[in-house]
RODO-2510 file (C-alpha; in nm, 4 decimals, decimal comma):
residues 400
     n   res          X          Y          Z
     1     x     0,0000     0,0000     0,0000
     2     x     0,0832     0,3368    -0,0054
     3     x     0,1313     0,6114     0,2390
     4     x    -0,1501     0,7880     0,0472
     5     x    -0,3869     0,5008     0,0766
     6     x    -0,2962     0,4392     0,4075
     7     x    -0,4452     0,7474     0,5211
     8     x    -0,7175     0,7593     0,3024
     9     x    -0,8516     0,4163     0,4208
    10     x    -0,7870     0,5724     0,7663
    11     x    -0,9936     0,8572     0,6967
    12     x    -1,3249     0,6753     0,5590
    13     x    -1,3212     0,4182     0,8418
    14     x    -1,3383     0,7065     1,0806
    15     x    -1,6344     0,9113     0,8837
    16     x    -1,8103     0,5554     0,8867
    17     x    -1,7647     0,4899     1,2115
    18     x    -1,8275     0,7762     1,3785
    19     x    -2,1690     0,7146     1,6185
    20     x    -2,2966     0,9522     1,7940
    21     x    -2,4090     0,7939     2,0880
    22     x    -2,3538     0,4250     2,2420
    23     x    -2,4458     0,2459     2,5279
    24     x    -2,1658     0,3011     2,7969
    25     x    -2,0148    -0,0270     2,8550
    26     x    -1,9119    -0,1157     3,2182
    27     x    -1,5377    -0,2145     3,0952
    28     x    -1,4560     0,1213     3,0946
    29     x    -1,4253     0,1596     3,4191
    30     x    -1,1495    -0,1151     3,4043
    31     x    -0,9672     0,0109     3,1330
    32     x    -0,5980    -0,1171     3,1779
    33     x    -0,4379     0,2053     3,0775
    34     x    -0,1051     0,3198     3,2289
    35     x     0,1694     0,5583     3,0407
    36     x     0,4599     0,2999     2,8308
    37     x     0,2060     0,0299     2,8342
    38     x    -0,0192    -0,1204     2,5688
    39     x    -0,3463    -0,1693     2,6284
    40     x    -0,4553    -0,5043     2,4958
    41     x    -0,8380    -0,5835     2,4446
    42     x    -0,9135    -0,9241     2,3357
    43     x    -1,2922    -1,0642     2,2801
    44     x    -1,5365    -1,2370     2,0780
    45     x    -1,5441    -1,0584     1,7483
    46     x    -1,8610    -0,8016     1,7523
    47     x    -1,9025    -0,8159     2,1191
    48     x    -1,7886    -0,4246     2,1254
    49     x    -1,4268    -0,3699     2,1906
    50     x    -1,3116    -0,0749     1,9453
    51     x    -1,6854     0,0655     2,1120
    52     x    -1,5246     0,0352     2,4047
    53     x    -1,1976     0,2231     2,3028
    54     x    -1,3585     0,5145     2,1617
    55     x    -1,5275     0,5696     2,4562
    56     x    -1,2806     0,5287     2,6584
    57     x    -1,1137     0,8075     2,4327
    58     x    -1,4370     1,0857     2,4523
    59     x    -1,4134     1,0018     2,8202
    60     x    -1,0828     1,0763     2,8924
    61     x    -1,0749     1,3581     2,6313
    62     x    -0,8162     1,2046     2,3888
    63     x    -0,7633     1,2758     2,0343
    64     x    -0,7224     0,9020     1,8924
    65     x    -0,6261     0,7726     1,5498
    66     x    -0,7992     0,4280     1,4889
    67     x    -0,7088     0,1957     1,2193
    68     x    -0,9558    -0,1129     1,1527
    69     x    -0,7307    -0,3860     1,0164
    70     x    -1,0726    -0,6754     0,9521
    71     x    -1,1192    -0,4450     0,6238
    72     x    -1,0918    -0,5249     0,2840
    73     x    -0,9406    -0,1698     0,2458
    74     x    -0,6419    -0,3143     0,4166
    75     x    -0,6043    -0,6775     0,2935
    76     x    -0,2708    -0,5783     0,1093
    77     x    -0,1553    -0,3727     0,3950
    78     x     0,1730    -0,5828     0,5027
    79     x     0,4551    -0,5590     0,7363
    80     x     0,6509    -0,3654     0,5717
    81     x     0,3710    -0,0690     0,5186
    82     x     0,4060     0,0182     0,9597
    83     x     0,6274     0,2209     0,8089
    84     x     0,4025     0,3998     0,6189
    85     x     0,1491     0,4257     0,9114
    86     x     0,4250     0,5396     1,1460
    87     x     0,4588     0,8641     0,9479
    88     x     0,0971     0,9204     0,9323
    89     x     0,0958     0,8744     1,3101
    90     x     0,3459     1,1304     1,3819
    91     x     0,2167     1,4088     1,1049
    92     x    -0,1088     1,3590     1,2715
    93     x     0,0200     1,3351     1,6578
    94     x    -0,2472     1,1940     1,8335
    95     x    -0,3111     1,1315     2,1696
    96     x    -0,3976     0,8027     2,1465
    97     x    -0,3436     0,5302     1,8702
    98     x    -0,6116     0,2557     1,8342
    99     x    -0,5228    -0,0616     1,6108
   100     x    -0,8322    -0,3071     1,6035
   101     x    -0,7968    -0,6536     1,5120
   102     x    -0,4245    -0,5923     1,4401
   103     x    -0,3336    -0,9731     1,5144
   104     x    -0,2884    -1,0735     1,1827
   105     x    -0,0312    -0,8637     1,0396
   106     x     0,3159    -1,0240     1,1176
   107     x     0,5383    -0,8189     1,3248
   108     x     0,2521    -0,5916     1,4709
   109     x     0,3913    -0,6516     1,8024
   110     x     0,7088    -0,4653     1,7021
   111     x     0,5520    -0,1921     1,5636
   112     x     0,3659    -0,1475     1,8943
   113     x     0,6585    -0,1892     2,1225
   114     x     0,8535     0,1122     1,8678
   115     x     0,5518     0,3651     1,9340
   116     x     0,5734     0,2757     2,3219
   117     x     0,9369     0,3218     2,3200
   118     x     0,7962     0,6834     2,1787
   119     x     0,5758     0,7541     2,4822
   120     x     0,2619     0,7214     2,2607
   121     x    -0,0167     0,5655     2,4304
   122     x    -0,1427     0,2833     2,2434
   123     x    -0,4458     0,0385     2,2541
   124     x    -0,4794    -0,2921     2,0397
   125     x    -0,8196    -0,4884     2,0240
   126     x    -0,8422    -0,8524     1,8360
   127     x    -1,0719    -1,1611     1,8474
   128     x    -0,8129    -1,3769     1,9498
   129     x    -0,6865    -1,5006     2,2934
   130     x    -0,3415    -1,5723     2,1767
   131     x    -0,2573    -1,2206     2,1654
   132     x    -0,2153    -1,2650     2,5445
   133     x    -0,0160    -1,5934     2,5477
   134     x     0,3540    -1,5750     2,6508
   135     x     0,4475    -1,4951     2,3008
   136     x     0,3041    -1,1253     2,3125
   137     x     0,4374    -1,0788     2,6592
   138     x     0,7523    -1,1360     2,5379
   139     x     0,7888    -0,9688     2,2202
   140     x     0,6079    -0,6633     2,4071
   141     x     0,9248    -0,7205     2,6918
   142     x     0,6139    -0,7346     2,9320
   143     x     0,4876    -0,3990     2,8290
   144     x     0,1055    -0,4316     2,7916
   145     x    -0,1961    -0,4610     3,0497
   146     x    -0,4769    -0,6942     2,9329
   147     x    -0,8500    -0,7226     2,9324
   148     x    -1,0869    -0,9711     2,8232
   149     x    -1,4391    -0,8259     2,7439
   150     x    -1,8098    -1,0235     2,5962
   151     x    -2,1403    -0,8873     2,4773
   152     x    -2,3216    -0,7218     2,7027
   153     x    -2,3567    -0,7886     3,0703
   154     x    -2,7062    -0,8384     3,2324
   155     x    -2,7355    -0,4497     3,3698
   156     x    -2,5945    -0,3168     3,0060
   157     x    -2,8422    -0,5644     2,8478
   158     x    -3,1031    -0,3742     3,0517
   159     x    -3,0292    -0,0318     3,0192
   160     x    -2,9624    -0,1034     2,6055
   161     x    -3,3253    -0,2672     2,6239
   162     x    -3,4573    -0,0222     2,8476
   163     x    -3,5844    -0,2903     3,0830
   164     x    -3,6006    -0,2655     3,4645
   165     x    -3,4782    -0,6009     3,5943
   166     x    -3,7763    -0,8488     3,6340
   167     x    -3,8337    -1,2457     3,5712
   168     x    -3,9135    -1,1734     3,2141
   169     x    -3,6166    -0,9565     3,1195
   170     x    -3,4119    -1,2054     3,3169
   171     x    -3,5294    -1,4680     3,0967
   172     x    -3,5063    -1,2670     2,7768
   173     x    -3,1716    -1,2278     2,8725
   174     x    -3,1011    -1,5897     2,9019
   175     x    -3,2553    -1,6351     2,5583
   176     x    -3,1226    -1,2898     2,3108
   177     x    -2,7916    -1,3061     2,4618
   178     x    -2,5895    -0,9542     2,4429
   179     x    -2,4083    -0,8738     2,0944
   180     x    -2,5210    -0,5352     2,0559
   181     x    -2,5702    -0,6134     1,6621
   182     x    -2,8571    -0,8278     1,7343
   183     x    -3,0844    -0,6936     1,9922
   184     x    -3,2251    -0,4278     1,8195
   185     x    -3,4133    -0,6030     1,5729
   186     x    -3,3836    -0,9824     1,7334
   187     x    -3,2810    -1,1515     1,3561
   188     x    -3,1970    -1,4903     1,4110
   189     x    -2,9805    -1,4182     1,0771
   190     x    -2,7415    -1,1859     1,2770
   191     x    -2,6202    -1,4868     1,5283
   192     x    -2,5984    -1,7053     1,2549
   193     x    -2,3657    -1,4939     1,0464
   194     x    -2,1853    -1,3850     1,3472
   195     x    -2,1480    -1,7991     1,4017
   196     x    -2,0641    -1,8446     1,0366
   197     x    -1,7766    -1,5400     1,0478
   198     x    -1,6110    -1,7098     1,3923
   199     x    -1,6068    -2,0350     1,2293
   200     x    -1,4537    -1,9515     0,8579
   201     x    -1,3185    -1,6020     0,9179
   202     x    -1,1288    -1,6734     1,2746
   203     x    -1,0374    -2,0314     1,2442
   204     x    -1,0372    -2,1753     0,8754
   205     x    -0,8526    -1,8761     0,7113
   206     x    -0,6271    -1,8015     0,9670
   207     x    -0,5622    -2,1759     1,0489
   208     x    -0,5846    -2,2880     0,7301
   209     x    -0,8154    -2,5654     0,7031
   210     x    -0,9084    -2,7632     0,4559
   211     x    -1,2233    -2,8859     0,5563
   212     x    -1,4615    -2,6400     0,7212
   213     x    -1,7407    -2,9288     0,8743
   214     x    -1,5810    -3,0764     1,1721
   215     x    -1,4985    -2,7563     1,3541
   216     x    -1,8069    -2,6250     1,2677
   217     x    -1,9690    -2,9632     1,4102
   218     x    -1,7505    -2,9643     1,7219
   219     x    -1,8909    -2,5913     1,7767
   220     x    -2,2460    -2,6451     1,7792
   221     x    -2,1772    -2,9816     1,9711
   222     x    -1,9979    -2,8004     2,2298
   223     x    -2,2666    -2,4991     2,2376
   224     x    -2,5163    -2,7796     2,3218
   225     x    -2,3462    -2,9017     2,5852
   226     x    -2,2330    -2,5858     2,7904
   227     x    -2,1638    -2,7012     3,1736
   228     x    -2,1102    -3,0450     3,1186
   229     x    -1,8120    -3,2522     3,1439
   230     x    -1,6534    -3,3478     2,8332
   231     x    -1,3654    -3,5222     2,7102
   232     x    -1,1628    -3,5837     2,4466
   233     x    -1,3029    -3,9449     2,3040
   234     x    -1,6817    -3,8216     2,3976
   235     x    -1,5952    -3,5430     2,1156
   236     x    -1,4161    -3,7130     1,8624
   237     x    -1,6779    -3,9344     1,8701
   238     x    -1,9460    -3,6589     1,8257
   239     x    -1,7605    -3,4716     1,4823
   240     x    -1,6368    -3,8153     1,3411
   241     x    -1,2499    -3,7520     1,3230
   242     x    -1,0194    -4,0499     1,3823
   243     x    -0,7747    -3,8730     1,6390
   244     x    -0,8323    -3,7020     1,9891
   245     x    -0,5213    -3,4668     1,8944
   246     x    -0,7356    -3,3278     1,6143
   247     x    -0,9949    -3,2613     1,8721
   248     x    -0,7944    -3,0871     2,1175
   249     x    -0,6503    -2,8240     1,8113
   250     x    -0,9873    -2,7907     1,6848
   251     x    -1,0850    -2,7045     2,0916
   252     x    -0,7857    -2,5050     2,0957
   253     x    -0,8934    -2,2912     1,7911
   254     x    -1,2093    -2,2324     1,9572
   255     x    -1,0994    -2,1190     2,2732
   256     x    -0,8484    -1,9026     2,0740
   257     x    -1,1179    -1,6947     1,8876
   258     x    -1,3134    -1,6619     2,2485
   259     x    -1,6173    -1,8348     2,0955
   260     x    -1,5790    -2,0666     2,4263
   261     x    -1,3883    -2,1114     2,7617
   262     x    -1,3160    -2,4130     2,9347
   263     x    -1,3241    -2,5037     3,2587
   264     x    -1,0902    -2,7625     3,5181
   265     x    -1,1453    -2,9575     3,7719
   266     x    -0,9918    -2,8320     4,0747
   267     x    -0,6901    -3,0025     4,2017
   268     x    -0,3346    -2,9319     4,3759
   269     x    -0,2029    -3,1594     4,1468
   270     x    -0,1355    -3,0137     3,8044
   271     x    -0,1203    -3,3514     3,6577
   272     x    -0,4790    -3,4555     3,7513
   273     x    -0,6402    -3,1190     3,6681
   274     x    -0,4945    -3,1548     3,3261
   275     x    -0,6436    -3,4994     3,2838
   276     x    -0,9641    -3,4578     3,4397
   277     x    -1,2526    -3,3702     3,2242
   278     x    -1,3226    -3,0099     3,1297
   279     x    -1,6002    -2,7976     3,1224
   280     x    -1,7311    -2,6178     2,8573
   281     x    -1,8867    -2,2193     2,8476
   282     x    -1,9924    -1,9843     2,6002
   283     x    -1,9115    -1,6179     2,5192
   284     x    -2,3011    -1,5632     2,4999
   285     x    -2,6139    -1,7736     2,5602
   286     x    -2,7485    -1,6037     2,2478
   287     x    -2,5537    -1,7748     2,0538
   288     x    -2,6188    -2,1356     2,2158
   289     x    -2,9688    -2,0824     2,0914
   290     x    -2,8709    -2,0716     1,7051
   291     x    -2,8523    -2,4561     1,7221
   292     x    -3,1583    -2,5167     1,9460
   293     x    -3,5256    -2,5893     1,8415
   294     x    -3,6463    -2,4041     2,1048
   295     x    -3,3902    -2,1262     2,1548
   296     x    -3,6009    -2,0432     2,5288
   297     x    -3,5157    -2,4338     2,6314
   298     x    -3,1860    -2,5279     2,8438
   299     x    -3,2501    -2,2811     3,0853
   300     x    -3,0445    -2,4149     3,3719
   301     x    -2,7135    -2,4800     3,2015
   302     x    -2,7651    -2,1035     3,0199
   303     x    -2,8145    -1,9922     3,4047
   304     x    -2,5318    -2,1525     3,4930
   305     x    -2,3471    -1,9736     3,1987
   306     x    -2,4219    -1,6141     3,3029
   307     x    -2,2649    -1,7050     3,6581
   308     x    -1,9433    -1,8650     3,4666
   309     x    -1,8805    -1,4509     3,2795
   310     x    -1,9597    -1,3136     3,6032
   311     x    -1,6962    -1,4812     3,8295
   312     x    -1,4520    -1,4831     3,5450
   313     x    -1,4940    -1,1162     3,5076
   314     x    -1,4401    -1,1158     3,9120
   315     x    -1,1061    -1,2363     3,8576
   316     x    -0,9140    -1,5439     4,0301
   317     x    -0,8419    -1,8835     3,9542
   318     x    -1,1502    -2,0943     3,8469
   319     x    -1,2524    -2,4200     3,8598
   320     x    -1,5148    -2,6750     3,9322
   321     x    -1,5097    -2,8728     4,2687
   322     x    -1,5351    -3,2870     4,2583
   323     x    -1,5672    -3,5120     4,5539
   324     x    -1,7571    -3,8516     4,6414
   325     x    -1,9882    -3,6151     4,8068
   326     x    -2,0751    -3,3925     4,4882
   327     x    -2,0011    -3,2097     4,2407
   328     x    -1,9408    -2,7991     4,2893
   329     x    -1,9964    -2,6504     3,9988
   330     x    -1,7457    -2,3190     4,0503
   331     x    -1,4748    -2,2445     4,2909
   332     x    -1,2700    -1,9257     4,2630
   333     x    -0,9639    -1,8421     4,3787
   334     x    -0,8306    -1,5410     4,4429
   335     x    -0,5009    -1,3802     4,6656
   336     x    -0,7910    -1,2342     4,8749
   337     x    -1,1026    -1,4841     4,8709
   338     x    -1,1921    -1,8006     4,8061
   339     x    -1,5904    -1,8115     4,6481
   340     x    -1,7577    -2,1437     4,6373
   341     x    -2,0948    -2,1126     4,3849
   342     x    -2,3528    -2,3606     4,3155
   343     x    -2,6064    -2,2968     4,0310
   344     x    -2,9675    -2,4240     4,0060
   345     x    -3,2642    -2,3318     3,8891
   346     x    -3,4755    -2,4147     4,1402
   347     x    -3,4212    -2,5928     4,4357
   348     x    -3,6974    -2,9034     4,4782
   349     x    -3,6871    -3,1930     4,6659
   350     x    -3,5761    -3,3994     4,4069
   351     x    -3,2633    -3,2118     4,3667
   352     x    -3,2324    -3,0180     4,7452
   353     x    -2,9976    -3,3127     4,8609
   354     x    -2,7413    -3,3063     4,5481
   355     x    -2,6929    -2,9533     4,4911
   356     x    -2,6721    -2,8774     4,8726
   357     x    -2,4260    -3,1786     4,9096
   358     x    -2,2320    -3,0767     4,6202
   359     x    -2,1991    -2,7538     4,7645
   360     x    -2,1121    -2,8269     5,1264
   361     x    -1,7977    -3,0537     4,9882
   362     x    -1,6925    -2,7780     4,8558
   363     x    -1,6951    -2,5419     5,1600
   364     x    -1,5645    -2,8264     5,4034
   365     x    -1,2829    -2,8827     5,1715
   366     x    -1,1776    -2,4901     5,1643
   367     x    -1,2861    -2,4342     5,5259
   368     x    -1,5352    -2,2130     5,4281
   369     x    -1,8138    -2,1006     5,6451
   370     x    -2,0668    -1,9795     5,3373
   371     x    -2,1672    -2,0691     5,0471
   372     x    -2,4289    -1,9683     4,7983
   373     x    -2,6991    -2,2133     4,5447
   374     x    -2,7236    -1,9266     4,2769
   375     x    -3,1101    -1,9862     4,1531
   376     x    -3,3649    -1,8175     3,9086
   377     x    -3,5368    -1,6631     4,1481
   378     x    -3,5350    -1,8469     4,4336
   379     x    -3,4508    -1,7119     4,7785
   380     x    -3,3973    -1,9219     5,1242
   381     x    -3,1064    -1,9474     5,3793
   382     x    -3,0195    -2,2850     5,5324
   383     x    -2,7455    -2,4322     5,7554
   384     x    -2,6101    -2,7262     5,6664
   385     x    -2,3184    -2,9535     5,8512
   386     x    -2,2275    -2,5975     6,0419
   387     x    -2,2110    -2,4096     5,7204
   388     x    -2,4280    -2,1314     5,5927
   389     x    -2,6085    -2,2020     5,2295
   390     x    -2,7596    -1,9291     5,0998
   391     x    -3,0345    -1,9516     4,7770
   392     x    -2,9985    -1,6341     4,6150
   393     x    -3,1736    -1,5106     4,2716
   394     x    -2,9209    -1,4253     4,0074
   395     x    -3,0129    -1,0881     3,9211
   396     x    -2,9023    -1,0261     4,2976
   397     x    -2,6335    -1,2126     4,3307
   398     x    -2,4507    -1,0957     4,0181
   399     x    -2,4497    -0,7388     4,1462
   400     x    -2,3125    -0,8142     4,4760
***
């Protein structure tokens, strides 16, 4: 490219992208931002990160330059043409420089780590994870701050629908999901392209794979199946490939492009968490009902998704708890607090002894006096073997 093009492909994406107001997203409170450090955003693609920048920039009053890098205006933009883009950036001197989805241009990391050696302050957004592996933190020289963001949250998803929180809204929630591209006019079309762009844009161009159908089979399998243990024969036995390695890459690739998370079994022995079965989550429960008759079915296990994003957003180690006395479905860890959580529905007698069981393992094995059974919209205290169970509705318990 040249320098010319550069800036004029610079230019239009900011005239096209300029909205004049957004919903204010919660991240930007927890904006890693500190002078000689990148800011690195990673997330599902179209969950709202380069939103999230730009207001972060009006906030804070800086003048940004923003170059989208996921546009056909810059699919011959290579390596060699930071060059280019480096003189643009300092005829232009902003305050800020903004590169979204960035990740696949060889040697972007160097071209970061020369503008921090500058003093500019730069942020970098992209749709996959492995811009935070070791790799980046080297080739940076440990010079960025991270954060992972997803579609909305369940207060953003109520102040974008303009819904006070209620059984109903909590249960649209559970159903719409939060990419901010689809809730406005609720097209099932939207999560299926969204789906279709994950799958072919994020994983079988940029891994190069020759055949598209059993990662897009071991997606939908694994969307089905959110909170349930899983392992490596169960799946290669569910996409029909001949070896568990190819299972783990294609898991790999999927965690990589944040359409899912997975979950361990909790352990002090590295060895055994790594071969106990995983759990599975997704980015968005919206998207779980793409491949679902009834896209207002699997409640429960959707439930239990929204309290996965909320206790990884909290921070800490996390992991599932596993004893002869029951299963715990999340423990997390942190320098300052251990948090045991259960998640159920609705507590009945059919299930009152398992998920309290499960739960009190859990506290007796971290010598824990409290726990909580996170429900619908249940509420009820209990002690149990000396400990404290609490049954608390979601919509309260998330905003504790």
């Amino acid at each position: 490219m040249t320098k010319e093009e550069i800036a004029q492909a610079i230019d239009a994406q900011s005239a096209e992208n300029r909205v004049a107001e957004t919903l204010p997203r919660d991240a930007v409170e927890r904006m890693p931002v500190q002078t000689g450090f990148a800011s690195i955003v990673t997330g599902v693609r179209r969950c709202g990160k380069s939103t999230l920048l730009a207001q972060w920039a009006e906030r804070t009053r800086r003048s940004y330059l923003r170059v989208l890098f996921d546009d056909l205006r810059f699919v011959n933009f290579t390596t060699a043409d930071f060059v280019l883009l480096g003189k643009i950036i300092a005829e232009r001197q902003p305050s800020a420089i903004i590169l979204d989805e960035v990740q696949d241009i060889e040697g972007w990391e160097l071209f970061v780590n020369g503008l921090l050696t500058q003093g500019r302050q730069v942020l970098v957004t992209g749709s996959n994870a492995k811009m935070l592996s070791l790799d980046l933190g080297t080739k940076l020289t440990g010079r960025h701050l991270d954060l992972r963001m997803g579609p909305f949250t369940y207060s953003e998803f109520l102040r974008f629908t303009r819904q006070a929180d209620s059984q109903e809204a909590l249960r649209d929630y559970l159903v719409a999901g939060g990419f901010p591209s689809y809730l406005p006019m609720r097209n099932r079309l939207v999560l299926e392209s969204l789906f279709n762009d994950i799958i072919y844009r994020d994983i079988v161009a940029r891994y190069k794979l020759t055949n598209a159908t059993p990662i897009r089979q071991l997606a939908a399998y694994l969307l089905q199946h959110i909170g349930t243990r899983l392992s490596p024969s169960r799946l290669k036995e569910a996409i029909h490939v001949a070896s568990a390695k190819t299972v783990l890459d294609y898991f790999g690739y999927l965690t990589e492009c944040c359409l899912l998370e997975r979950l361990e079994c909790f352990s002090e022995s590295p060895k055994s968490r790594m071969l106990a079965q995983k759990k599975v989550y997704a980015c968005d429960t919206g998207l779980v009902g793409v491949f679902e008759r009834d896209p207002s079915g699997n409640v429960g296990h959707k439930l239990e998704n929204l309290v996965y994003r909320v206790l990884r957003e909290r921070g800490g180690d996390l992991t599932y708890f596993d004893s002869s006395a029951g299963e715990c479905d999340f423990v997390r860890q942190s320098p300052l607090e251990t948090e045991v959580v259960q998640v159920c529905w609705e507590v009945t007698d059919e299930n009152r002894e398992r998920e309290i069981g499960g739960l009190v393992s859990a506290l007796d094995r971290f010598g824990l006096s409290d726990g909580a059974i996170v429900t619908f919209s249940q509420e009820d205290e209990t002690v149990v073997g000396g400990h404290v169970v609490r049954f608390v509705p979601f919509a309260e318990w998330c905003c504790a």
